[in-house]
DSSP file (Angstrom, degrees, kcal/mol; ACC not computed):
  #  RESIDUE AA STRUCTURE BP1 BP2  ACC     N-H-->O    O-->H-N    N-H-->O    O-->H-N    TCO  KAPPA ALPHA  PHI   PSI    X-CA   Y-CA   Z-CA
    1    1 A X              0   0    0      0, 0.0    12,-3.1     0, 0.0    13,-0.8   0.000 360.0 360.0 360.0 154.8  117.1   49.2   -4.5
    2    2 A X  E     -A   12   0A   0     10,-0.2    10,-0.3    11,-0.1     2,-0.3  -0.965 360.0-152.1-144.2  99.2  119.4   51.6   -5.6
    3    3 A X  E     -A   11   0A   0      8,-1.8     8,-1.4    -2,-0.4     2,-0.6  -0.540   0.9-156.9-122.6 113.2  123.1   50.0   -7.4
    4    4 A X  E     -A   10   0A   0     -2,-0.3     6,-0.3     6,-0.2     4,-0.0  -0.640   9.2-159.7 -98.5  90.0  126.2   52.0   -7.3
    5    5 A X    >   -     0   0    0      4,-1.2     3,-3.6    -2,-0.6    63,-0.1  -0.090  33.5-108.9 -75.6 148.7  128.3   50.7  -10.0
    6    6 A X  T 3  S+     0   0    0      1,-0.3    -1,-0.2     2,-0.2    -2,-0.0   0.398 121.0  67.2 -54.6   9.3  132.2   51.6   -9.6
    7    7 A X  T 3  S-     0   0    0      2,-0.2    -1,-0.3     0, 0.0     3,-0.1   0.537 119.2-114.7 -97.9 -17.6  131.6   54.2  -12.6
    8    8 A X    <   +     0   0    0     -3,-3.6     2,-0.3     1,-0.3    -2,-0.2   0.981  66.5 151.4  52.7  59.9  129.3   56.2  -10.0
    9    9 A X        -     0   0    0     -6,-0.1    -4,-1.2     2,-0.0    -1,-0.3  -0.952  35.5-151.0 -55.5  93.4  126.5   55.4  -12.1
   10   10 A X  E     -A    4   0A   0     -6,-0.3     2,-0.4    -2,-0.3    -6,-0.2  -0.546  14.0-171.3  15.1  95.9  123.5   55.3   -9.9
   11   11 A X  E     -A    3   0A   0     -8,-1.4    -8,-1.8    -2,-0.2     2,-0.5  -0.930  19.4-148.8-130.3 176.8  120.7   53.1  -10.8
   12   12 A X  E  >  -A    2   0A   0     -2,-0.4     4,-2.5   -10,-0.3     3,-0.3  -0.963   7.6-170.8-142.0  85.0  117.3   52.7   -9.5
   13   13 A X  H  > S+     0   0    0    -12,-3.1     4,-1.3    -2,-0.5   -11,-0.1   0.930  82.1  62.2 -81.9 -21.8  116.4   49.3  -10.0
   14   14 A X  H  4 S+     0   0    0    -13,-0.8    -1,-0.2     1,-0.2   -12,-0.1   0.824 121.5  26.6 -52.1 -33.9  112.4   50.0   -8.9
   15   15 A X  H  4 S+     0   0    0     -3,-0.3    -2,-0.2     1,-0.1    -1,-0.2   0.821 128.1  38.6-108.6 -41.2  112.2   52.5  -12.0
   16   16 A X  H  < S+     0   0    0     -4,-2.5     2,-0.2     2,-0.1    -2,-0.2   0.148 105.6  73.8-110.8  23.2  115.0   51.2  -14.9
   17   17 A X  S  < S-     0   0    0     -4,-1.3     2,-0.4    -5,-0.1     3,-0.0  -0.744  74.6-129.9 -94.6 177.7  114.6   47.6  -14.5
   18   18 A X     >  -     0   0    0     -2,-0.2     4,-1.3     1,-0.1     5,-0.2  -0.853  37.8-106.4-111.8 145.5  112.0   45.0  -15.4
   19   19 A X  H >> S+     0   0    0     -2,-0.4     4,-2.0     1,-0.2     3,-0.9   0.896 124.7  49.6 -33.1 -55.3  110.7   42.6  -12.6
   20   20 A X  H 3> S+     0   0    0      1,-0.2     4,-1.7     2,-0.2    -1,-0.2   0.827 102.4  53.8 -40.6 -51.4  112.7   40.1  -14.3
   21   21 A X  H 3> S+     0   0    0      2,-0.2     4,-1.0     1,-0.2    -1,-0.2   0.626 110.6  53.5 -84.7  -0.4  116.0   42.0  -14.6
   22   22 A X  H <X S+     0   0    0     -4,-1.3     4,-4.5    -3,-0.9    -2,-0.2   0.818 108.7  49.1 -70.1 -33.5  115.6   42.5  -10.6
   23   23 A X  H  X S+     0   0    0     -4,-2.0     4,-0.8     2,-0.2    -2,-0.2   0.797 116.8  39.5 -48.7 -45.6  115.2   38.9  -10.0
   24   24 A X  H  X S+     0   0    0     -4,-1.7     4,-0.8     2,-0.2    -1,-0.2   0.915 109.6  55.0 -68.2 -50.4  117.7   38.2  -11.8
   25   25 A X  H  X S+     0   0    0     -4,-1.0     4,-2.3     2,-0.2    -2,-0.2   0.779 109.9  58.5 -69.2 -39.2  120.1   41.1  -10.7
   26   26 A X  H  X S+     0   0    0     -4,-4.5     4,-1.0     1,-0.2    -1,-0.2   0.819 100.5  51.5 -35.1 -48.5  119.3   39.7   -7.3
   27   27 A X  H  X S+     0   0    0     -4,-0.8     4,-1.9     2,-0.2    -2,-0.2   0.822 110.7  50.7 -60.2 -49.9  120.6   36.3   -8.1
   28   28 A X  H  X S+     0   0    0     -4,-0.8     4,-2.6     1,-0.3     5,-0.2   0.889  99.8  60.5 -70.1 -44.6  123.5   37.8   -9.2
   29   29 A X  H  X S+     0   0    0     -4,-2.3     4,-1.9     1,-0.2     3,-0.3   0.958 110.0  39.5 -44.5 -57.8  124.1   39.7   -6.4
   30   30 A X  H  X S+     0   0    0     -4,-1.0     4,-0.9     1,-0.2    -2,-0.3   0.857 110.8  64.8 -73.2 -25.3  124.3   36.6   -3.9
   31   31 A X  H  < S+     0   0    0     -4,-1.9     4,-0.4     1,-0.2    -1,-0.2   0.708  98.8  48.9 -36.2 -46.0  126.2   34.7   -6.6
   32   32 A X  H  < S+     0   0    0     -4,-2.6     3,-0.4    -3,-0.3    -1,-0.2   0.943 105.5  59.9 -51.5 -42.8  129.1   37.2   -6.4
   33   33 A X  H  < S+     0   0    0     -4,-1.9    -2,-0.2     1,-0.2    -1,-0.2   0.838 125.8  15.0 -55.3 -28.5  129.1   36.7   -2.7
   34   34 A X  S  < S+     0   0    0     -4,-0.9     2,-0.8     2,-0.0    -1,-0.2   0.306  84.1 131.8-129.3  24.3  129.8   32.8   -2.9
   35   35 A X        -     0   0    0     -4,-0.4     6,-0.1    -3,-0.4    -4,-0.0  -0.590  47.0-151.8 -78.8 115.9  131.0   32.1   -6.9
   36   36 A X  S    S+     0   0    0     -2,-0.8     2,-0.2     4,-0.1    -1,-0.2   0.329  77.3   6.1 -85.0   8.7  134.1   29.9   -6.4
   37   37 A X  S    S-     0   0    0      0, 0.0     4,-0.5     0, 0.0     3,-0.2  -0.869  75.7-111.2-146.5-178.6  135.4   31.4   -9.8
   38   38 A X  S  > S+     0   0    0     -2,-0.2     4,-1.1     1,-0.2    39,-0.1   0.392 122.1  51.3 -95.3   6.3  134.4   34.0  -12.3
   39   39 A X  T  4 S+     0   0    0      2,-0.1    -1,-0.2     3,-0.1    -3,-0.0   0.168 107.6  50.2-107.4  32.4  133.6   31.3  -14.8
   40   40 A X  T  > S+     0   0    0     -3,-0.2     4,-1.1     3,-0.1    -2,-0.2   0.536 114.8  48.4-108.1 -52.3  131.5   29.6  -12.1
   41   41 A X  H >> S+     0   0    0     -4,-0.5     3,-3.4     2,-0.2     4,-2.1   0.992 111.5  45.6 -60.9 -90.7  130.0   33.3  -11.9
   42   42 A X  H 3X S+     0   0    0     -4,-1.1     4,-2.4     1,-0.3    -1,-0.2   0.659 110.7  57.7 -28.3 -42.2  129.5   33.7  -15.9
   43   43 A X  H 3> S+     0   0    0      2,-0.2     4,-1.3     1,-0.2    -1,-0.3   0.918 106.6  51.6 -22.8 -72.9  128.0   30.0  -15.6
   44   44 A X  H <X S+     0   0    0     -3,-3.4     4,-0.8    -4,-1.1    -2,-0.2   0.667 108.4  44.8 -13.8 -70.4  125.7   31.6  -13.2
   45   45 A X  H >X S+     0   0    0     -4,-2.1     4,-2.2     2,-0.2     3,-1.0   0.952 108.6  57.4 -73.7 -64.0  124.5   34.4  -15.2
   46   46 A X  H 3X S+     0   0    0     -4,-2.4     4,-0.8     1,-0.3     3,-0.4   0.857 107.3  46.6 -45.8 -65.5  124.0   32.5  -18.4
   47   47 A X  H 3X S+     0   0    0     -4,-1.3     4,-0.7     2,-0.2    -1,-0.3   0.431 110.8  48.8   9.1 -55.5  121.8   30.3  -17.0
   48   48 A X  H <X S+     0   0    0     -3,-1.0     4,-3.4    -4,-0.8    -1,-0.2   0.837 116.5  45.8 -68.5 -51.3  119.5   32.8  -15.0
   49   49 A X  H  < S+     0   0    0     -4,-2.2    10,-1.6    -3,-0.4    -2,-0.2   0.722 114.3  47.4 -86.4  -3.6  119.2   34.9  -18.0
   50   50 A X  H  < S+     0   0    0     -4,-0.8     8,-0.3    -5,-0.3    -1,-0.3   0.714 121.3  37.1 -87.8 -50.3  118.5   31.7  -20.3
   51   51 A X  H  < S-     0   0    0     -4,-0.7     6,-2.0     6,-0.2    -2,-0.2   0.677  98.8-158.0 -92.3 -27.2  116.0   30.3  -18.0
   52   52 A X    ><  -     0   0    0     -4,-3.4     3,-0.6     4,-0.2     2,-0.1  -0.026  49.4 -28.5  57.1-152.6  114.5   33.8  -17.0
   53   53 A X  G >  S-     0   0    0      4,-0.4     3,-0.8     1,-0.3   -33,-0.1  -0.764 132.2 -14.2-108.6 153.4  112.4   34.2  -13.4
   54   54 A X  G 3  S-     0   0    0      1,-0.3     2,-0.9    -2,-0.1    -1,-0.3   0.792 129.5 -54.5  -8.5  99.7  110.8   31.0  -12.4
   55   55 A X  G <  S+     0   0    0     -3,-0.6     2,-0.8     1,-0.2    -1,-0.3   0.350  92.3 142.6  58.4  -4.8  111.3   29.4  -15.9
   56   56 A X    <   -     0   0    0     -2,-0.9    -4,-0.2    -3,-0.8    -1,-0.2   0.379  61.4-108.2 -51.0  -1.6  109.7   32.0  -17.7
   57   57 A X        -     0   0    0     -6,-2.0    -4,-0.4    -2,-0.8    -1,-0.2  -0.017  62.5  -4.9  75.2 172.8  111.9   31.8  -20.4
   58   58 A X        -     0   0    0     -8,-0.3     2,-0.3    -6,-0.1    -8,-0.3  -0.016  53.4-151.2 -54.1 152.9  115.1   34.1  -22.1
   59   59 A X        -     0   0    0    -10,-1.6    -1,-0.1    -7,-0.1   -10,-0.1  -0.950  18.7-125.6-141.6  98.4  115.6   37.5  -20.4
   60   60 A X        -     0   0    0     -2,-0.3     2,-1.0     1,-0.1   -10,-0.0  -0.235  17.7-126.5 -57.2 151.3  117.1   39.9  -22.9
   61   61 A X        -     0   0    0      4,-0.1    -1,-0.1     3,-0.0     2,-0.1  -0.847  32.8-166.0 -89.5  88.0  120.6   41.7  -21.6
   62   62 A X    >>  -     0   0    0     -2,-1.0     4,-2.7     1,-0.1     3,-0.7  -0.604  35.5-107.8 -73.1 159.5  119.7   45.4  -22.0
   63   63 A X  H 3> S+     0   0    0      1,-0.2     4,-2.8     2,-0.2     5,-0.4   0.859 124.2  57.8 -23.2 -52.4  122.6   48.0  -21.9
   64   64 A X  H 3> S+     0   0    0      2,-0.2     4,-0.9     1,-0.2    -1,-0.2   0.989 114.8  39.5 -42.9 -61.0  121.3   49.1  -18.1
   65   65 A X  H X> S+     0   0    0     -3,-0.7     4,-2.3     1,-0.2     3,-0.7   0.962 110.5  58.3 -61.7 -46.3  121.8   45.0  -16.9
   66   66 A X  H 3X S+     0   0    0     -4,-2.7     4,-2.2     2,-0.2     5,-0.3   0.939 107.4  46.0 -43.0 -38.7  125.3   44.5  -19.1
   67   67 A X  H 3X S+     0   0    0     -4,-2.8     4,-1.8     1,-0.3    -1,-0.2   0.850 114.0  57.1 -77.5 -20.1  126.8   47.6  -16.8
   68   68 A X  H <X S+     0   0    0     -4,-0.9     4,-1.9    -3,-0.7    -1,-0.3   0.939 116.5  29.7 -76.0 -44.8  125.1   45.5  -13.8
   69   69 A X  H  X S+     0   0    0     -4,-2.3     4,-2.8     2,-0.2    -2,-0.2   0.760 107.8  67.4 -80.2 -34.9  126.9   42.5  -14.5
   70   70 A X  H  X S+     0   0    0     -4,-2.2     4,-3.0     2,-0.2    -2,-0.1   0.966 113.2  44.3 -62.2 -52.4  130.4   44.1  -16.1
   71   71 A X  H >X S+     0   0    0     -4,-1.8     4,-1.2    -5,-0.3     3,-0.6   0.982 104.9  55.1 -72.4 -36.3  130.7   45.4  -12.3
   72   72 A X  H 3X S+     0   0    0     -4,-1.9     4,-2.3     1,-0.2    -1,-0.2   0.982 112.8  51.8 -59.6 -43.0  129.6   42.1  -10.3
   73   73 A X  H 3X S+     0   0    0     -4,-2.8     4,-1.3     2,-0.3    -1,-0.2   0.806 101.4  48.8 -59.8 -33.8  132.5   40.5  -12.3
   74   74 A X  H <X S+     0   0    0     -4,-3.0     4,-1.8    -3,-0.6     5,-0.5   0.952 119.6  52.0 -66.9 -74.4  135.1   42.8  -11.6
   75   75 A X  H  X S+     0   0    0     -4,-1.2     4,-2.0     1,-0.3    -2,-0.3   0.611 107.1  46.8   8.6 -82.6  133.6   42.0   -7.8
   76   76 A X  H >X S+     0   0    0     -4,-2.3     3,-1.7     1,-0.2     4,-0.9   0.948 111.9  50.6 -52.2 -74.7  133.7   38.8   -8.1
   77   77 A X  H >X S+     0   0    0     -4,-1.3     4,-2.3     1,-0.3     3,-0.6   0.850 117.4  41.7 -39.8 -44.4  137.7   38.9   -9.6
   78   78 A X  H 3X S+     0   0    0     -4,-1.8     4,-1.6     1,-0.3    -1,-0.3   0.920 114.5  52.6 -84.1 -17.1  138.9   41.2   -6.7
   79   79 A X  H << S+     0   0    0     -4,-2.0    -1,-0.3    -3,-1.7    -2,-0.3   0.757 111.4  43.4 -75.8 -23.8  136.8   39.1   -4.2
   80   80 A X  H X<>S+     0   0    0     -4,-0.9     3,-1.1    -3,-0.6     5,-0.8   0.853 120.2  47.5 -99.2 -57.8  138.5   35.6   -5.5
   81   81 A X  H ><5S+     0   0    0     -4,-2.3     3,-0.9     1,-0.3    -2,-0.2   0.869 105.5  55.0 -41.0 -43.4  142.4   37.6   -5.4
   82   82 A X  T 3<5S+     0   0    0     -4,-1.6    -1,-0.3    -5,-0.5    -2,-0.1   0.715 111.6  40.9 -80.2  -5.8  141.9   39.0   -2.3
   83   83 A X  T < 5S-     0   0    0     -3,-1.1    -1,-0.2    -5,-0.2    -2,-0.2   0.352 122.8-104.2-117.1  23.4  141.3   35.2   -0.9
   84   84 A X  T < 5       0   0    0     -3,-0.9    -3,-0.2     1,-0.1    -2,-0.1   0.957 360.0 360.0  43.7  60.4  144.4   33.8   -3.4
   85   85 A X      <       0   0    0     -5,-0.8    -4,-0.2    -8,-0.2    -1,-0.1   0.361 360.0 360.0-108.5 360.0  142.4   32.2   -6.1
């Protein structure tokens, strides 16, 4: 899968992720779609990366994931505004 961040970064999650940080960044993905706040979101995300894929334990934030997540949050913010929450 291939993630355009709003910086028009390009990433390549098959080559510059770990199995883990796709799973995760997967999660995240459908999370945006239906997070009934952004601290609902942030909840979210702690949690995943805390628990890591199926239980596996913590899931380090590398730079790569942070820039994955900075943009599903703005996401999330203009997706909650646009529906006047």
């Amino acid at each position: 899968m291939i993630i355009n961040l709003s910086s028009g970064r390009k990433i390549d999650t098959e080559q510059q992720l770990t199995a883990e940080e796709r799973h995760i960044v997967q999660k995240l993905y459908a999370w945006a779609s239906v997070a009934e706040s952004t601290a609902a979101f942030k909840a979210k995300k702690e949690h995943a990366f805390k628990t890591g894929w199926n239980n596996s334990g913590p899931v380090a934030k590398r730079n790569i994931v942070r820039q994955i997540i900075v943009d599903l949050e703005k996401t999330v913010d203009r997706r909650l505004k646009q529906q006047g929450r």
